[in-house]
N, C-alpha and C positions, 0 to 999 in steps of 0.2 A: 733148658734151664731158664727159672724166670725169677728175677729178683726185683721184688715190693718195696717200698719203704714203708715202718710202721710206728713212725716218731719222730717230729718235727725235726728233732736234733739227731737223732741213731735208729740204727734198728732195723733190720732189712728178713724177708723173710723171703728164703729159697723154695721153690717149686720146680716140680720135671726134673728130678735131678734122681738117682738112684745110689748110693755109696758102694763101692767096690775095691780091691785090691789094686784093678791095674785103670784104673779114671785115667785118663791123657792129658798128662802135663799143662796142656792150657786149660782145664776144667781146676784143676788145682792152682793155677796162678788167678784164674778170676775169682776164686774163692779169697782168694790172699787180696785180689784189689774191692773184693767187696768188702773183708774187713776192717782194712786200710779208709775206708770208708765211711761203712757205718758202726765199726766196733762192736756188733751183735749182732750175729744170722744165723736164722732160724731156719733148718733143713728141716723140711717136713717128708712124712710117709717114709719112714726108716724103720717099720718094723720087723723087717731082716736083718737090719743091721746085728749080726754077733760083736762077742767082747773081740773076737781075735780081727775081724775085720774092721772094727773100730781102730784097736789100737796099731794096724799096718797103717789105717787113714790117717793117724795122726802121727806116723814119722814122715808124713809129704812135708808136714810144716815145721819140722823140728826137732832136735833132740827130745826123747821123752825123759820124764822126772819119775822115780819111782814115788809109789805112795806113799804120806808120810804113815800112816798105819803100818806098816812093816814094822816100826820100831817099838812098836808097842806089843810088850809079852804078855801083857797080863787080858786080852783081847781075841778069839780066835775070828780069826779073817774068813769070810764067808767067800772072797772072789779070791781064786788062787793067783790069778795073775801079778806079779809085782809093784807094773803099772797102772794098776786098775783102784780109783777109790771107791766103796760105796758107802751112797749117799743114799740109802733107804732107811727103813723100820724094818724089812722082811728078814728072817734067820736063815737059815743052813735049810732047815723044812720048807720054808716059802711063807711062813706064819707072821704075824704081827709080832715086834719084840715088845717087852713088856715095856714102861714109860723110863724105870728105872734103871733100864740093862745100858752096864757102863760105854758101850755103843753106842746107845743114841744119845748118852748123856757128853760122850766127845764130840759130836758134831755141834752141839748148843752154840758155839761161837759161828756157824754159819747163821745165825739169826742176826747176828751185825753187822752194820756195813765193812767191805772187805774187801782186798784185792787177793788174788790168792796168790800164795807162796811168797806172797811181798816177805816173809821172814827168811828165805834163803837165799843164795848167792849162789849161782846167778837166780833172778824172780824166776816166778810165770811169767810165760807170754802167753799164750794161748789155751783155752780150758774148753775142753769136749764137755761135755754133758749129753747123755743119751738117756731118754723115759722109756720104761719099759712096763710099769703101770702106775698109773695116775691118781692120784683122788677124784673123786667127782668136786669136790668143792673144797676151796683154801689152796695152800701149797703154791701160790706162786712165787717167781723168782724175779725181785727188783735189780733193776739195772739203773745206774745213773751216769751220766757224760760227765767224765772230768775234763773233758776239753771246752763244751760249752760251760760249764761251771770257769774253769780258767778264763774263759774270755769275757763273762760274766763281772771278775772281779776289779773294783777300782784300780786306778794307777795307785794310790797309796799301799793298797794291800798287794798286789803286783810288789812294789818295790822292795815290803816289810820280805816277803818270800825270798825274794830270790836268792838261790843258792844256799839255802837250809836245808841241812841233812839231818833224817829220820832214825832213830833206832827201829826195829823191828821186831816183835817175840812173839812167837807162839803161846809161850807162857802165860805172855801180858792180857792176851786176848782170852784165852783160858780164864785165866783169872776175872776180868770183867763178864765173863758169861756165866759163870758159875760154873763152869766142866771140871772136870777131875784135874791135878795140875800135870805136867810134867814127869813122865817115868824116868828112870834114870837111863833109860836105855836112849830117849826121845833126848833128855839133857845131852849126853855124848855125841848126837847123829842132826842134833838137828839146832848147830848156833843160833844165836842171833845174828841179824845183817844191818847193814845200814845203806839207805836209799835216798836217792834226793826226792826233797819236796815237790819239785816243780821238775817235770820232763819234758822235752819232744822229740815227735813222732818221727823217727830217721827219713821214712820214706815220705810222709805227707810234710812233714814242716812244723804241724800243728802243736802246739803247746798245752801240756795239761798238767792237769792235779795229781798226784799220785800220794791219794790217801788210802788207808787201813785202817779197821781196828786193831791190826798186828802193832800200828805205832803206839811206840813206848813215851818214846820221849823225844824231845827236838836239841841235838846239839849244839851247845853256847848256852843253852837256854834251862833254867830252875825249870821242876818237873811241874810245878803248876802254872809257870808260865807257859811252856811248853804244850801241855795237855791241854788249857783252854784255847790255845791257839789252834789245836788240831779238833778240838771241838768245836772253835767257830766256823773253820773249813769245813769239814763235815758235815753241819748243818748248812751252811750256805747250798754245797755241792749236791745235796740230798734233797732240796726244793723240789715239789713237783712237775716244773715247767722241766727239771733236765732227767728227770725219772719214767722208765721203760717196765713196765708191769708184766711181765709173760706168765701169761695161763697154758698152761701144759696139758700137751695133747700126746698119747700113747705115739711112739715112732718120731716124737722129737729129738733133732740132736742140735741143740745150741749149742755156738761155739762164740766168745768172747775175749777180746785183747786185753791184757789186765793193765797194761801202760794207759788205758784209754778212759778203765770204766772202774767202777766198785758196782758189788752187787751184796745181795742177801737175801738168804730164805723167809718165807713166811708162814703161821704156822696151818695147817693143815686138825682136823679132827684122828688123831694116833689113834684113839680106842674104838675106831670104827671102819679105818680103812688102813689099805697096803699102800707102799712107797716104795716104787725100786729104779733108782738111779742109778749110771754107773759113768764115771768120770774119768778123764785119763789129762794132762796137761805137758806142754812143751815149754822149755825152758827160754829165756830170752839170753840171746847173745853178743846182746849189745844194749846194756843201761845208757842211753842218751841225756845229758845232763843240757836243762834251759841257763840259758846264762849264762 
């Protein structure tokens, strides 16, 4: 196993490595200090990797999360698996779905910046992603450092954060993206949560940002105060000096710390190629509060 860095600030890309059921404990813990690390690694040459072998590799790191797609009735689920999200265009046939089909019109909040499951309790920690066909062009997936962005920011704005807690919604996000809103089965299963602002890293120390578009609103704070606050973060955090660009290759499986980074899709050409992603993520069991 050989591990690259591919971003001043994050970003490490794994080589000689093969995903299996029973990997040896120390291949799974350096995986864990490569993320601890660079917060995005990219396992290449996985195109063995099955859904059920994916999803045994991702309880080495943690309880798994069911997908929040299970709560939605009005949707048939193309991956049987419970834990499995997909994040393609392709249908039941293997076909392009059309631009309009309420499937791909739910994922449209992955086009913003995001941490994922930042709206449950407990978050995300960890988010598999595995390609299994590519575009030839577009479709990449932005990653940004919210820990160099944290360390980026003045003492002033340092001190305005600390210790400000988040609402968090699905909804919210929905909303700003223009996706369908909220089923009533999704309203019962899937609350709001609330998050601090500003985290660190239990094992590294490091301190970061822990923004969403899932935020709603900032606590103490009127909603327009609030939201331009979290839009001046955002756009601070989202500069290109702390932004990680992955171009996707068939047999990648990236796996990213959601305490560390935000990420978001980009668009790709839908009326002329397939997209078949399949995603599966581990829950955090310890929200570490800065300050």
């Amino acid at each position: 196993m050989h591990i690259a860095k591919l971003h001043p600030h994050f970003a490490a890309e794994v080589t000689g490595l093969t995903l299996t059921t029973n990997l040896p404990d120390a291949v799974i813990e350096a995986l864990k200090d490569a993320l601890e690390e660079y917060a995005v690694i990219v396992i290449r040459d996985q195109q063995a990797l099955t859904d059920d072998v994916q999803i045994e590799f991702c309880k080495r790191f943690g309880a798994l999360q069911r997908s929040i797609t299970v709560h939605r009735e009005d949707t048939a689920r193309r991956l049987k698996r419970d834990e499995l999200s997909d994040i393609s265009n392709v249908d039941e046939k293997g076909e392009r779905m059309s631009a309009d089909d309420k499937r791909r019109l739910l994922q449209k909040p992955a086009r913003l910046w995001h941490s994922d499951n930042s709206f449950r309790s407990p978050p995300g920690l960890y988010t598999f992603l595995a390609a299994k066909i590519v575009p030839p062009e577009g479709g990449n997936t932005e990653f940004a450092d919210m820990r160099a962005a944290y360390d980026a920011l003045d003492d002033r704005m340092r001190r305005r954060i600390a210790g400000l807690q988040v609402r968090h919604s699905l909804g919210w996000s929905r909303e700003q993206a223009g996706a369908p809103p909220l089923s009533e089965s999704e309203k019962a299963n899937i609350p709001e949560s609330v998050q601090p602002l500003v985290r660190f890293h239990p094992k590294s120390g490091r301190t970061s940002l822990y923004l969403s578009s899932h935020g709603r609103d900032v606590l103490g704070m009127s909603d327009p105060e609030g939201r331009a606050l979290l839009a001046e973060l955002t756009a601070f955090a989202t500069r290109p000096e702390f932004v990680y660009s992955h171009k996707w290759r068939e047999g990648d499986l990236v796996i990213w710390d959601n305490r560390d980074t935000m990420h978001r899709a980009t668009p790709f050409p839908e009326d002329r190629y397939r997209r078949d992603m399949r995603r599966t993520s581990v829950e955090d069991d310890q929200v570490a509060i800065a300050g």
